[in-house]
C-alpha positions in Angstrom: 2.5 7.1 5.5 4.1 4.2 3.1 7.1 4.2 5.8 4.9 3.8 8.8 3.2 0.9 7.0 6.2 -0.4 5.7 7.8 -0.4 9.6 4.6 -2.4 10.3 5.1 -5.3 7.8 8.8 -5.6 8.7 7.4 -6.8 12.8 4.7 -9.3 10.7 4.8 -12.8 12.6 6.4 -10.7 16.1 5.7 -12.9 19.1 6.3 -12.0 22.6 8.1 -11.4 24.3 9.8 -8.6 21.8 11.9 -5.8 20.8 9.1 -3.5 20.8 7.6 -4.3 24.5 11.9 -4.0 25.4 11.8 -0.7 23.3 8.6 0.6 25.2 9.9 -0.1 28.4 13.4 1.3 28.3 11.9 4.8 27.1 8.5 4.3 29.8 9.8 2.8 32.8 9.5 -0.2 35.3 5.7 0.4 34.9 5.4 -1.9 31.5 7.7 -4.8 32.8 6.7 -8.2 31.9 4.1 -9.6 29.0 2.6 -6.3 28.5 0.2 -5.3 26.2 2.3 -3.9 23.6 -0.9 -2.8 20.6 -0.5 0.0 20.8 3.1 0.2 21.8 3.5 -1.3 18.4 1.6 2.0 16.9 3.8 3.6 18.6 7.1 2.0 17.6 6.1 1.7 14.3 5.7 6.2 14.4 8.9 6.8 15.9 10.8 4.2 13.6 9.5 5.5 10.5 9.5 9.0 11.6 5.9 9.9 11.7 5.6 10.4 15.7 4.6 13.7 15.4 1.2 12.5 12.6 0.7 9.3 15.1 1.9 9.5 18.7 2.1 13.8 18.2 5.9 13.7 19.4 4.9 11.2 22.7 4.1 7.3 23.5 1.0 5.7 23.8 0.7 2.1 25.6 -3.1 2.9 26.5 -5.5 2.7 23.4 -8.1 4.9 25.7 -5.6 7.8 25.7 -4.6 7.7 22.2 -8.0 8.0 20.8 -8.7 10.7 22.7 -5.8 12.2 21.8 -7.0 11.9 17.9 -10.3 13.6 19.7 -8.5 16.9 21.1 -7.2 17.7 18.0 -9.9 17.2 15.7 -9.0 13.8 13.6 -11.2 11.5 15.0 -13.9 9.7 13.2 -16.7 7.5 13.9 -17.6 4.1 12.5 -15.6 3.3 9.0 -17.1 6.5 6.9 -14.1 7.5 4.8 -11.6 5.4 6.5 -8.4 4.7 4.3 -5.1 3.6 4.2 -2.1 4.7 7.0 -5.4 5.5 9.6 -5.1 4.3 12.9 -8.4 2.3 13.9 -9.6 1.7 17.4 -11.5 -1.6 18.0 -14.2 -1.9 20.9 -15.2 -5.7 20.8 -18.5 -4.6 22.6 -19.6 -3.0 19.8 -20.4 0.1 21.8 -18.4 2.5 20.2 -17.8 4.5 23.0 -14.1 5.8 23.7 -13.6 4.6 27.0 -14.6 0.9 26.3 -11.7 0.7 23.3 -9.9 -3.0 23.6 -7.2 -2.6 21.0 -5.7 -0.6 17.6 -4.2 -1.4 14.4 -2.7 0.0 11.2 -4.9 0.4 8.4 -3.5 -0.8 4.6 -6.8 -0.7 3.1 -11.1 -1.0 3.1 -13.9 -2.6 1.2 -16.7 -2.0 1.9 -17.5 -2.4 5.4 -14.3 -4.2 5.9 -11.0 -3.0 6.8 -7.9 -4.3 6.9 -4.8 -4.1 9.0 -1.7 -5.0 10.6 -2.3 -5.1 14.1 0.5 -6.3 17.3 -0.3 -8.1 20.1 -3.7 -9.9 18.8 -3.2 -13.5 19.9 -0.2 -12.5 20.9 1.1 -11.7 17.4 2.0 -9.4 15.2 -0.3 -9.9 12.0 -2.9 -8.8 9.3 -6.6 -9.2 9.8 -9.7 -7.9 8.0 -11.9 -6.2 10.7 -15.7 -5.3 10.7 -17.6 -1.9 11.1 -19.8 -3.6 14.0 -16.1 -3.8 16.1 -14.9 -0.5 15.4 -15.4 2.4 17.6 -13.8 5.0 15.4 -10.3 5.9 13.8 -8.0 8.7 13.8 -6.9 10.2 11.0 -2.5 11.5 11.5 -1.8 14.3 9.2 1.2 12.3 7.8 3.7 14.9 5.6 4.2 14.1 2.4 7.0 15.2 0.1 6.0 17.4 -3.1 9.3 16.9 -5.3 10.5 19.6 -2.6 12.3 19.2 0.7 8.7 20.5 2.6 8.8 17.3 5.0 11.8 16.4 7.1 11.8 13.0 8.6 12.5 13.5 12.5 15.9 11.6 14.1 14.0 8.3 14.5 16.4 7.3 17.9 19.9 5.6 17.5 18.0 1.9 18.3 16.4 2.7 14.9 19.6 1.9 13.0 20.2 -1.9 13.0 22.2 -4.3 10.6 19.4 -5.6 8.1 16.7 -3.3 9.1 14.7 -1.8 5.4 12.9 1.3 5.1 11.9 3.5 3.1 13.9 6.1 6.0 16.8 4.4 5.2 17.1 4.7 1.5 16.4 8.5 1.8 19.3 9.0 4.3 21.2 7.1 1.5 20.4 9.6 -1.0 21.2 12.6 1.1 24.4 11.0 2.1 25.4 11.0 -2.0 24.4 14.7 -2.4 26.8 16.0 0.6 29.3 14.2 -0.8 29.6 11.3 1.5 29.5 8.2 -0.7 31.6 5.2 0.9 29.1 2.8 -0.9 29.8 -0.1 -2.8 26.5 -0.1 -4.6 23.5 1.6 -5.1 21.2 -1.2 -5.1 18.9 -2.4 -2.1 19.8 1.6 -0.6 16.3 1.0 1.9 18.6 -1.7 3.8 21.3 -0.2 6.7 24.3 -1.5 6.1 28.0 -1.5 6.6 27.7 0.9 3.5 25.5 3.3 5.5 27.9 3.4 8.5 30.8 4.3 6.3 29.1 7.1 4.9 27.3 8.3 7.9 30.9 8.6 9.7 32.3 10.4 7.1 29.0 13.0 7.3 29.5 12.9 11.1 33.8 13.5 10.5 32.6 16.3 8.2 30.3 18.1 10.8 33.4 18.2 13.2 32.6 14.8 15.2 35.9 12.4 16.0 36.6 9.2 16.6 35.6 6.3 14.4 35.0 3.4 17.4 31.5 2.1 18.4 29.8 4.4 20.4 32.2 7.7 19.8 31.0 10.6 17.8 31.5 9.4 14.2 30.7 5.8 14.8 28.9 6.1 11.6 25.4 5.6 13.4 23.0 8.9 13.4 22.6 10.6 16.5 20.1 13.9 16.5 22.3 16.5 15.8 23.8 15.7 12.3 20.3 13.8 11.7 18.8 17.1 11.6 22.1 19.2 9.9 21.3 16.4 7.0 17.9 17.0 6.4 16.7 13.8 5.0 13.2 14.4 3.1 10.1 12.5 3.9 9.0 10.0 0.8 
């Protein structure tokens, strides 16, 4: 959960157009070209980057808030109003005040409540990517992801969040995991273990030598030990939720 929210801050102050409608539309087609709205797009980049699609998207994409909530519906998380709603919840806004599904406008990220109030990092509300503190009387309900979390044992595996994930200066709490697994195999090229949460040229050293170790050659952007992840030695390194 922490990571998802953590994914969110990092796109505070996004404008348009941006790197998550490009992201959205290179994996969804020609049907989200332009200024689209991106919301819940953002939901959705924010799971995949983070490596919670499975809790928030379950494994797909979601551009339409409609079809997301009643995704959260099928499967039993959804909740009405803001009874119980907490931190890491994805809330669904219906400026009608109806609260019925099929009149939803928009979604954010929850980071916490008071009250009748909740508050949340939300894309593509006046065009931005920002925090606001939200009502009851706007909110048609909230879905509740059944994030992992880790126990002190290796129960939760973050999924391979894509290669587009893994950019000079990104942070996350992903990030300095992978870091930490890279040290236990025995594939420590860093120069320091301070600011491990930030990819850097650090990471790619190490990452090729894990790749070179799993029987990948070649060392050259975009050959098989170019020291970014791809999905198979992603998932042969079994980097732990946090």
């Amino acid at each position: 959960m922490e990571d998802m929210i953590s994914q969110a801050e990092a796109d505070l102050g996004l404008g348009e157009p941006n790197k998550i409608q490009k992201w959205y539309r290179d994996r969804n087609g020609s049907a989200y070209n332009g200024n689209f709205p991106w919301c819940d797009a953002a939901i959705t980049y924010w799971a995949w980057h983070s490596g919670n699609q499975d809790a928030v998207t379950f494994g797909g994409d979601f551009a339409l808030t409609t079809a997301h909530a009643h995704k959260f519906k099928t499967k039993g998380q959804w909740h009405v109003d803001v009874a119980g709603i907490q931190r890491g919840d994805i809330v669904f806004f219906d400026w009608g005040g109806t609260d019925v599904k099929s009149a939803i406008d928009h979604v954010g990220l929850v980071t916490g409540a008071s009250g009748s109030t909740v508050y949340t990092i939300e894309g593509n509300y006046d065009d931005v990517c920002d925090r606001h503190a939200r009502h009851a009387d706007m909110i048609a309900g909230y879905g509740r992801p059944a994030y992992v979390h880790s126990t002190g044992h290796r129960t939760g595996l973050v999924a391979f969040p894509g290669r587009s994930f893994f950019v000079m200066g990104r942070r996350s709490p992903v990030i300095a995991a992978m870091h930490d697994r890279l040290v236990e195999v025995g594939c420590n090229h860093y120069e320091t273990q301070t600011n491990k949460d930030l990819w850097g040229t650090g990471d790619v050293r190490s990452y090729s030598a894990w790749q070179i170790k799993n029987g990948f050659q070649g060392t050259a952007a975009g050959q098989d030990a170019d020291g970014t992840p791809g999905k198979q030695t992603w998932d042969l390194l079994k980097v732990p939720r946090t």
